[in-house]
C-alpha positions as CSV (number, residue, x, y, z in Angstrom):
1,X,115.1,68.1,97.7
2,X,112.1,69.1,99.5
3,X,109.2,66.9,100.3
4,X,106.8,69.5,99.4
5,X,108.3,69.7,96.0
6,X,107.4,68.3,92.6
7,X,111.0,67.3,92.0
8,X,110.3,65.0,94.5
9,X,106.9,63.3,94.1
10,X,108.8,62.1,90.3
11,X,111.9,61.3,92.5
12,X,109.9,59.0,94.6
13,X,107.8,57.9,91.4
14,X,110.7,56.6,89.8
15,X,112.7,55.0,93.1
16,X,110.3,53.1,94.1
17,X,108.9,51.8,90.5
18,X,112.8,50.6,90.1
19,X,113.3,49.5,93.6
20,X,109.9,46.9,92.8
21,X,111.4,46.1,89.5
22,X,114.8,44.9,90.8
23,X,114.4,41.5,91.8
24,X,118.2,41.8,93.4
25,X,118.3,42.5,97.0
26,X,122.1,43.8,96.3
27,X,120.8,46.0,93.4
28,X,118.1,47.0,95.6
29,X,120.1,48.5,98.5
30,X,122.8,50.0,95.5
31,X,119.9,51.6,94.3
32,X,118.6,53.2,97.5
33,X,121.6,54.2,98.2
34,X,122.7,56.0,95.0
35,X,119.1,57.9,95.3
36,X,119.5,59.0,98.7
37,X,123.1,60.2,97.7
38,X,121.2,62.4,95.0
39,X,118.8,63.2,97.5
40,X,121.0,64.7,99.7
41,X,123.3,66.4,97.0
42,X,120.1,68.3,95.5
43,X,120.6,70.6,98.7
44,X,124.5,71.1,98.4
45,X,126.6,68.4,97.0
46,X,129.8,69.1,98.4
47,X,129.0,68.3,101.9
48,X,128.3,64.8,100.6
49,X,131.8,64.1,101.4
50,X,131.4,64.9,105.1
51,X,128.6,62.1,105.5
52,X,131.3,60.0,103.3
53,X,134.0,60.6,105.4
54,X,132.1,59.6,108.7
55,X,130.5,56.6,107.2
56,X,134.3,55.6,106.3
57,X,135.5,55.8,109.9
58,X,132.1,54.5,112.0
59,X,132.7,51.2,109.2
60,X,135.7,50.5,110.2
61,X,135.5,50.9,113.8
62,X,132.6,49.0,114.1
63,X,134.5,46.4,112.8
64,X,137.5,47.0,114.9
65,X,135.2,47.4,118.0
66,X,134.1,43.5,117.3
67,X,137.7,42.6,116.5
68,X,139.2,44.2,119.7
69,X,139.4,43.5,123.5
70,X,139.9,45.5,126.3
71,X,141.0,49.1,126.2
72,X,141.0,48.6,122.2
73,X,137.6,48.2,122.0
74,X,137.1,51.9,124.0
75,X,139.9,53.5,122.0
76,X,137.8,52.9,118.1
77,X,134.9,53.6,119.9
78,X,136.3,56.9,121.0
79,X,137.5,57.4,117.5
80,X,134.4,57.2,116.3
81,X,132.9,59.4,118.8
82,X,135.6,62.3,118.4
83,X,134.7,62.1,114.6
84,X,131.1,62.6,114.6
85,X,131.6,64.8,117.2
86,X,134.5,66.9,116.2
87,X,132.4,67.9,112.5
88,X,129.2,68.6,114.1
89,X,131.3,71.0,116.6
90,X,133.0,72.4,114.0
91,X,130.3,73.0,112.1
92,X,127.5,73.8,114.5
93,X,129.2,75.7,117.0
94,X,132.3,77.2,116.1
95,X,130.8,80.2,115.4
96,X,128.9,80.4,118.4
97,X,131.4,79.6,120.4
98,X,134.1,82.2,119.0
99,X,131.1,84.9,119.2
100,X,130.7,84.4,123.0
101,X,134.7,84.2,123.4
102,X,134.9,87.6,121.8
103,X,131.8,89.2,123.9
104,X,133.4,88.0,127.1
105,X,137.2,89.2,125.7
106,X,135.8,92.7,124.6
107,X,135.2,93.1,128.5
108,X,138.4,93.4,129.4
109,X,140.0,94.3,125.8
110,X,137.2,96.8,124.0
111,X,138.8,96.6,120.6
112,X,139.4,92.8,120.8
113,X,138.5,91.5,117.3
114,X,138.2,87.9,116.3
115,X,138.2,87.7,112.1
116,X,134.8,86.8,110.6
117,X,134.3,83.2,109.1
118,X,132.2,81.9,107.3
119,X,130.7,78.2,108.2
120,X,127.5,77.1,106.4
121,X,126.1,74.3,108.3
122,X,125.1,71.1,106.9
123,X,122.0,70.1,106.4
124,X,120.5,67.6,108.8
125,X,123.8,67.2,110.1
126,X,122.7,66.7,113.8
127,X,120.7,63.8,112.7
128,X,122.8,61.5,111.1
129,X,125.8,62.6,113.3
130,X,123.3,61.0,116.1
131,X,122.4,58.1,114.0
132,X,125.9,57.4,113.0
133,X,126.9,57.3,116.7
134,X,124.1,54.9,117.8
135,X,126.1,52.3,115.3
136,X,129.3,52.5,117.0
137,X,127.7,52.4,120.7
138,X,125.4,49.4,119.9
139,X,128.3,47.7,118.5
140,X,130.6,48.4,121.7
141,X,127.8,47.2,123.2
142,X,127.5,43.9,122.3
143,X,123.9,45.1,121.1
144,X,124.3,44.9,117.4
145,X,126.5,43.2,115.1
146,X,129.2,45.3,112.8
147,X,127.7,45.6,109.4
148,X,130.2,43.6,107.3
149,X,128.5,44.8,104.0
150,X,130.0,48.5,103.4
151,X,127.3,49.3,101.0
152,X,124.7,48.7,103.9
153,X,126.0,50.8,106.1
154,X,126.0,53.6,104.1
155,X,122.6,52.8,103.4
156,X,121.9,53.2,107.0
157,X,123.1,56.5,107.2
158,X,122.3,57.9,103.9
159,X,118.4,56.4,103.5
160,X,116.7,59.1,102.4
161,X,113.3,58.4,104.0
162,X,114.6,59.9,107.5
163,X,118.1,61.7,106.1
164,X,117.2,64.9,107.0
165,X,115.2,65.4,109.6
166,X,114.8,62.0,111.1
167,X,113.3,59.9,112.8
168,X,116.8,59.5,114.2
169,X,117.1,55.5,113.9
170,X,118.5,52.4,116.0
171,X,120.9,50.0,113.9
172,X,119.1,46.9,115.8
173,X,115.7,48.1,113.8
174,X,116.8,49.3,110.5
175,X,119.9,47.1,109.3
176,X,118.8,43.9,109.0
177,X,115.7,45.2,106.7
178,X,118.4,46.4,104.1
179,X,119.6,42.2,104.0
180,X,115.4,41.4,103.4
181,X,114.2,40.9,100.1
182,X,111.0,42.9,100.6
183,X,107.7,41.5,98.3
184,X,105.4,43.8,96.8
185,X,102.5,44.2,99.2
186,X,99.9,46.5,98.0
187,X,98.3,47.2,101.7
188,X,102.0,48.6,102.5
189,X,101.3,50.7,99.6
190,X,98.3,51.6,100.4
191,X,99.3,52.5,104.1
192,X,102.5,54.3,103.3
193,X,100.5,56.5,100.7
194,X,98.1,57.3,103.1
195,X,100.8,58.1,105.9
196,X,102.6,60.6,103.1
197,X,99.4,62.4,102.3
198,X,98.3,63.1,105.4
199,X,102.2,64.4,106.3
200,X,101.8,66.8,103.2
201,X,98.3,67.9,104.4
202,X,100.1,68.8,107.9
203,X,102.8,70.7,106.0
204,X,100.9,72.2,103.3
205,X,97.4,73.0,104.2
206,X,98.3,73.7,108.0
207,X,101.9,74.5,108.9
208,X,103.0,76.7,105.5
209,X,99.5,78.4,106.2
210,X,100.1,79.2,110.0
211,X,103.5,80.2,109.1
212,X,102.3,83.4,107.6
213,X,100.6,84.6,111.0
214,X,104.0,83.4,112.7
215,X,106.3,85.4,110.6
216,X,104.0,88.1,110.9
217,X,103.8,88.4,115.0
218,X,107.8,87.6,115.5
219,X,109.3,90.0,113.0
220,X,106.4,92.9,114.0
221,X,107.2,91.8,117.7
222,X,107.9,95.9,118.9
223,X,104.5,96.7,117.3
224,X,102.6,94.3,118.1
225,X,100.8,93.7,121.7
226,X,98.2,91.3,123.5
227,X,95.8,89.0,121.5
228,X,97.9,89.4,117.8
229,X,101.1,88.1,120.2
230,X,99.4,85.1,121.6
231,X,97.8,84.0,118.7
232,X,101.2,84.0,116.9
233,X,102.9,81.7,119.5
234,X,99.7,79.2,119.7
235,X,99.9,79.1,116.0
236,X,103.6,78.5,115.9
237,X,103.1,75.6,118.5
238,X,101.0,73.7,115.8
239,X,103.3,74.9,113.0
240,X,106.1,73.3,114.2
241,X,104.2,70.5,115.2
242,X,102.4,70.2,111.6
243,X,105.7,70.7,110.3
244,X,107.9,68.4,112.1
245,X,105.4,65.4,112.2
246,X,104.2,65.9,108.5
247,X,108.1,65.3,107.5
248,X,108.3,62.3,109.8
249,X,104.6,60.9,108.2
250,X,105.9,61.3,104.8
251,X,109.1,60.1,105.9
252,X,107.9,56.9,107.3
253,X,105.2,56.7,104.6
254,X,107.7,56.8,101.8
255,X,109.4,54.1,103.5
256,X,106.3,52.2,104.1
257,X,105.5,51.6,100.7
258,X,108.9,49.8,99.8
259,X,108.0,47.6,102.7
260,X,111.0,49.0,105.1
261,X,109.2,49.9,108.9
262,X,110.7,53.5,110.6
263,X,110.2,54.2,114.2
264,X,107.4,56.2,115.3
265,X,107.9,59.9,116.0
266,X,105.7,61.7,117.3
267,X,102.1,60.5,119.6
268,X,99.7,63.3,120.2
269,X,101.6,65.3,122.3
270,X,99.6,68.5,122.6
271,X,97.1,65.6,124.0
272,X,99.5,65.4,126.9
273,X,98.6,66.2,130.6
274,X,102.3,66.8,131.7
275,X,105.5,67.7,130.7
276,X,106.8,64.3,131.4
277,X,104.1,63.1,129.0
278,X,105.1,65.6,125.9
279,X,108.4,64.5,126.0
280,X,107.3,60.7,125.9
281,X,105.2,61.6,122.5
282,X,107.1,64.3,121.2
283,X,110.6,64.0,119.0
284,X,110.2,60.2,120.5
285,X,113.4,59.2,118.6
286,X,115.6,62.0,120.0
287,X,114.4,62.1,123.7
288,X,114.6,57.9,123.6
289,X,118.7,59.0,122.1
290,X,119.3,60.9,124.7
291,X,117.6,58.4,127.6
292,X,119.1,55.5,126.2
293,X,123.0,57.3,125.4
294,X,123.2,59.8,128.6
295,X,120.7,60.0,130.6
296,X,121.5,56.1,131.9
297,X,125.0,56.7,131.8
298,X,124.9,59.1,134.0
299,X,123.4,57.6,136.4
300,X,119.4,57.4,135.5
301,X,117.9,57.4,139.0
302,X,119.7,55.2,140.4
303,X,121.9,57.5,142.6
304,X,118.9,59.1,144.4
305,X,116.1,61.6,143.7
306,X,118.8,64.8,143.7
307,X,120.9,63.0,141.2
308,X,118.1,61.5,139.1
309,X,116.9,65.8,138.7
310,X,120.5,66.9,137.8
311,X,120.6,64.1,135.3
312,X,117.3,64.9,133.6
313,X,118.5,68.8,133.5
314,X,121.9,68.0,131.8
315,X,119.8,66.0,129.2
316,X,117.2,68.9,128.6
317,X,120.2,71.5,128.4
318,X,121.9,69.1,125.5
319,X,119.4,68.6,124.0
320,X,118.3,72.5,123.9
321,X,122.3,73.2,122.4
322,X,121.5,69.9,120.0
323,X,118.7,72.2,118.8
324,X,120.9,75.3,118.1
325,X,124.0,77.1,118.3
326,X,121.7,80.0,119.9
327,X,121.6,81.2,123.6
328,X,117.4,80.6,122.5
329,X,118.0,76.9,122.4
330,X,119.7,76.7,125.6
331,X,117.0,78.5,127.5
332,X,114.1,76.7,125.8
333,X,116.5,73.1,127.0
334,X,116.6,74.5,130.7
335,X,113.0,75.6,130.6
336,X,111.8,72.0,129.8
337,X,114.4,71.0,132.5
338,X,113.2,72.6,135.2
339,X,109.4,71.5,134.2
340,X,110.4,68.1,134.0
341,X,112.3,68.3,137.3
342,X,109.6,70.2,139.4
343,X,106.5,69.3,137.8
344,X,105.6,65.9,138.6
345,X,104.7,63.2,136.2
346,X,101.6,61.0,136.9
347,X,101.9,57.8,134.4
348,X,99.7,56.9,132.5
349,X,96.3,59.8,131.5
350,X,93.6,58.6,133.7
351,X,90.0,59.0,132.6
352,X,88.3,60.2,129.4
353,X,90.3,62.4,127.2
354,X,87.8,65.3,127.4
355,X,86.6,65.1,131.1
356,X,87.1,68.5,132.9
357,X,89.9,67.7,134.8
358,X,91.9,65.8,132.3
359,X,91.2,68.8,129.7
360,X,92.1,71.3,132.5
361,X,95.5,69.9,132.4
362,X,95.9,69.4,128.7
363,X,95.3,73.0,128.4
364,X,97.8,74.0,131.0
365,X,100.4,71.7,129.7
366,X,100.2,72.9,126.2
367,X,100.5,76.7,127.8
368,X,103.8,76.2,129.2
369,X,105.1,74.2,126.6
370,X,103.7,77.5,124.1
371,X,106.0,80.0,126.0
372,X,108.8,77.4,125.7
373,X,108.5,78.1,122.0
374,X,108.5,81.4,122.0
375,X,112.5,81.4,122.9
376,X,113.0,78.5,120.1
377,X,111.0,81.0,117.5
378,X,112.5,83.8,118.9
379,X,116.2,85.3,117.0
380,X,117.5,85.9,120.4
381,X,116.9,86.2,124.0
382,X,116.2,89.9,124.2
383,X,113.3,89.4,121.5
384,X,112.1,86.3,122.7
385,X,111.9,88.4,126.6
386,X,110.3,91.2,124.5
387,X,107.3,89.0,123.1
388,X,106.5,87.5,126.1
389,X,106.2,90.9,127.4
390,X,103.9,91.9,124.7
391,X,101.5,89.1,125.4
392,X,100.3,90.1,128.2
393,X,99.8,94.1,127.3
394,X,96.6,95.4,126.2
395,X,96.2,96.8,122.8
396,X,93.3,99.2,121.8
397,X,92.3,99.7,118.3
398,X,92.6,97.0,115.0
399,X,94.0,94.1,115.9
400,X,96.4,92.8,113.1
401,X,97.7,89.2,112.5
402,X,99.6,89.3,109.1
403,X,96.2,87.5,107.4
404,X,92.9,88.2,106.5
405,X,90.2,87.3,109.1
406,X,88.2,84.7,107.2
407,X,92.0,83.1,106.6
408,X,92.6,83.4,110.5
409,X,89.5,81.4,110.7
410,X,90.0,79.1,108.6
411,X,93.6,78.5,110.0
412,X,91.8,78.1,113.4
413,X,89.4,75.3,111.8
414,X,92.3,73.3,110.3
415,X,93.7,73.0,113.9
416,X,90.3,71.7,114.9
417,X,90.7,69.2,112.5
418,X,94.2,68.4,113.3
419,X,93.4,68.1,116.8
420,X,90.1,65.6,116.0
421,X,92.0,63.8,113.6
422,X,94.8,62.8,115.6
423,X,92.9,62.0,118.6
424,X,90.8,59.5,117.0
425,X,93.8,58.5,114.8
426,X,94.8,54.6,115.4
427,X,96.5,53.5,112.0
428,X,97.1,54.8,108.9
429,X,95.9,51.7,107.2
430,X,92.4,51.6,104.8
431,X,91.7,47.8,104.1
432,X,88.5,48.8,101.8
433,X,90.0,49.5,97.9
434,X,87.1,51.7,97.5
435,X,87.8,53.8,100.6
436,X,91.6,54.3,100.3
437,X,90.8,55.5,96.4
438,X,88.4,58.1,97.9
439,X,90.8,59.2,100.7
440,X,93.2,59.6,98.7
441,X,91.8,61.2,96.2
442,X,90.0,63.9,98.7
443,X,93.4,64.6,100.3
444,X,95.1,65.0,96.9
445,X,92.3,67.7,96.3
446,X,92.7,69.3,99.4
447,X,96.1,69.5,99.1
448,X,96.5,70.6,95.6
449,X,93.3,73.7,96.1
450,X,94.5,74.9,99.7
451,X,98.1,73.9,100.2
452,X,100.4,76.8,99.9
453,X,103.1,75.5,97.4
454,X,106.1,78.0,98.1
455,X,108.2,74.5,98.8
456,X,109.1,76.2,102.5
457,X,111.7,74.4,104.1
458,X,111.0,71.8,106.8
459,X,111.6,73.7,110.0
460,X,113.9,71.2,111.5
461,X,116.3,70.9,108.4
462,X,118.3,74.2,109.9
463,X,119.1,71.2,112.9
């Protein structure tokens, strides 16, 4: 069930009507998690039973990881590991893995063969694999209590808010909202409807619009040349932003109005002056994952400066393969590596947002993190090489960018307006009645005469 979808907006209607109506905490968290069971089973149903089967063992070993003492303790919490693991293995890179076996196998043994399979991934099946494990390592811990209540925990898994595509959430923030009896609060309606609008806009109006120059320039990538090139990886830069972060806003939105508080996401990163800086603001709850589960195991920086750089590297190639079973996804991880590790950060942004130097950086920053992308976007690495090498050649003649040029315009005044917007943003709360109705009623408009209503998939759900 898409966001974008009318299936959902009555989905949503009628959840959270009922979840105000029940005045049964109990019924209340059945309820949520019956819906976000349907939720996820409107994509495809039978791979409901892989979520069910790792909510089964990360219950009981959090239990048995409270119970325990000594090397019991390590052995459920290994258990629970090698589950989550093992599926998102199986599923995710199996394939991958047996292609590259065969490639490096038809080296020595031309007609080596290996028998095609198919595996269709799971959606959002990094997500709550990562979620899931969070639980067990808390608990082992001594961070966070095992959830007793079985119902609860599946709930934390399953909410379908942040299912999909995340945020990618931390039992010691969510769990003990699910045991709150939450009151009706009409300025947490009011904030979470505003959140979920704006998220649609970002989808809708911007990202769904930009995707059309996007598909264009990477499927036309042989001919196509120069400006047409560059303009397609700027735009996909803001359409997976748009894309990502409107999922996340009505994600969070959604769980706004029903009172329950999600993790932030995302924090004007294209506003960064550094790589360090993006990856504070951007995919927060992943990079903050990774810090928090290997980065400081490894060592942090705590062993020395050398150390400290091969740590961050390992983290950045992870969390490229976390991205993809795709030799793409690897590359784009080192890339972002090797920025981190050589460019220095600088703290906090000093001066005025728009001063010359500041800007200078801004600009040069969101450069580098643009031909990142192109390998994410990109099918593989030889096309991902070629588009890079058909920015920078000259093309005579009509310029073609898969859209119309008053659309192009328009698609470069939206990001404008993105760009002001989120800048000036500090909250998504409207105290006035009278200026929430006309907010909402002007993004409702906007949305319904210039959002492009295909019901696209959420970039991220292929994750």
């Amino acid at each position: 069930m898409l966001f974008n979808s009318l299936q959902f907006l009555v989905f949503f209607i009628i959840v959270t009507s009922a979840y105000y109506l029940l005045q049964s905490q109990r019924a209340r968290v059945w309820l949520l998690l019956l819906a976000s069971c349907y939720f996820y089973m409107s994509f495809v149903p039978k791979y409901i039973l892989i979520l069910g089967f790792t909510i089964i063992i990360d219950y009981l070993a959090g239990l048995q990881i409270a119970r325990s003492q000594g090397r019991a303790r390590k052995n459920w919490l290994i258990l629970s590991l090698v589950a989550n693991i093992g599926i998102l293995a199986h599923y995710k890179y199996l394939l991958f893995l047996l292609d590259n076996i065969g490639f490096v196998a038809r080296w020595f043994n031309p007609t080596f063969h290996i028998p095609h399979i198919e595996i269709l991934l799971p959606i959002g099946l990094s997500f709550h694999t990562f979620q899931a494990m969070s639980y067990t390592i808390e608990v082992y811990r001594g961070h966070q209590q095992p959830e007793r209540n079985f119902v609860v925990y599946a709930l934390y898994v399953m909410f379908y808010p942040q299912l999909v595509a995340g945020p990618i959430e931390r039992p010691q923030n969510v769990l003990h909202q699910f045991h709150e009896f939450k009151q009706y609060k009409w300025d947490n309606v009011k904030e979470g409807l505003a959140r979920m609008l704006w998220g649609l806009f970002k989808k809708v109006v911007i990202a769904d619009r930009l995707a059309m120059v996007v598909d264009y320039t990477f499927e036309n990538t042989h001919s196509l040349a120069g400006w047409p090139l560059i303009v397609g990886a700027v735009f996909y830069s803001f359409q997976i932003y748009c894309d990502f972060s409107g999922y996340s806003d009505i994600g969070i939105g959604a769980a706004k109005v029903m009172g329950i508080r999600l993790m932030e996401n995302f924090n004007q990163p294209y506003l960064s002056h550094n790589i360090t800086t993006f990856w504070s603001r951007w995919h927060i709850s992943l990079s903050t994952w990774f810090r928090d589960y290997l980065y400081i195991p490894l060592g942090g920086n705590r062993l020395g400066e050398a150390r400290r750089k091969l740590n961050v590297f390992i983290v950045f190639l992870l969390s490229g393969l976390w991205h993809g079973a795709n030799w793409t996804f690897v590359i784009w991880g080192a890339l972002h590596g090797a920025l981190v590790t050589l460019i220095p950060g600088s703290g906090k942004r000093s001066g005025k947002l728009f001063s010359p130097a500041t800007l200078l950086f801004v600009v040069i920053n969101f450069v580098l993190v643009t031909l990142c992308w192109v390998f994410f976007r990109s099918p593989n690495l030889a096309e991902a090489l070629n588009y890079l090498q058909g920015m920078l050649t000259l093309q005579s003649g009509i310029l073609k960018f898969g859209m119309k040029t008053a659309e192009l315009w328009f698609a470069v005044v939206l990001i404008a307006i993105l760009l002001w917007r989120e800048s000036r943003l500090q909250g998504y709360f409207i105290r006035s009645n009278g200026k929430f109705a006309a907010y909402f009623t002007a993004m409702l408009l906007v949305c319904y005469f210039f959002g492009i209503f295909n019901e696209n998939q959420f970039i991220y759900f292929q994750f």
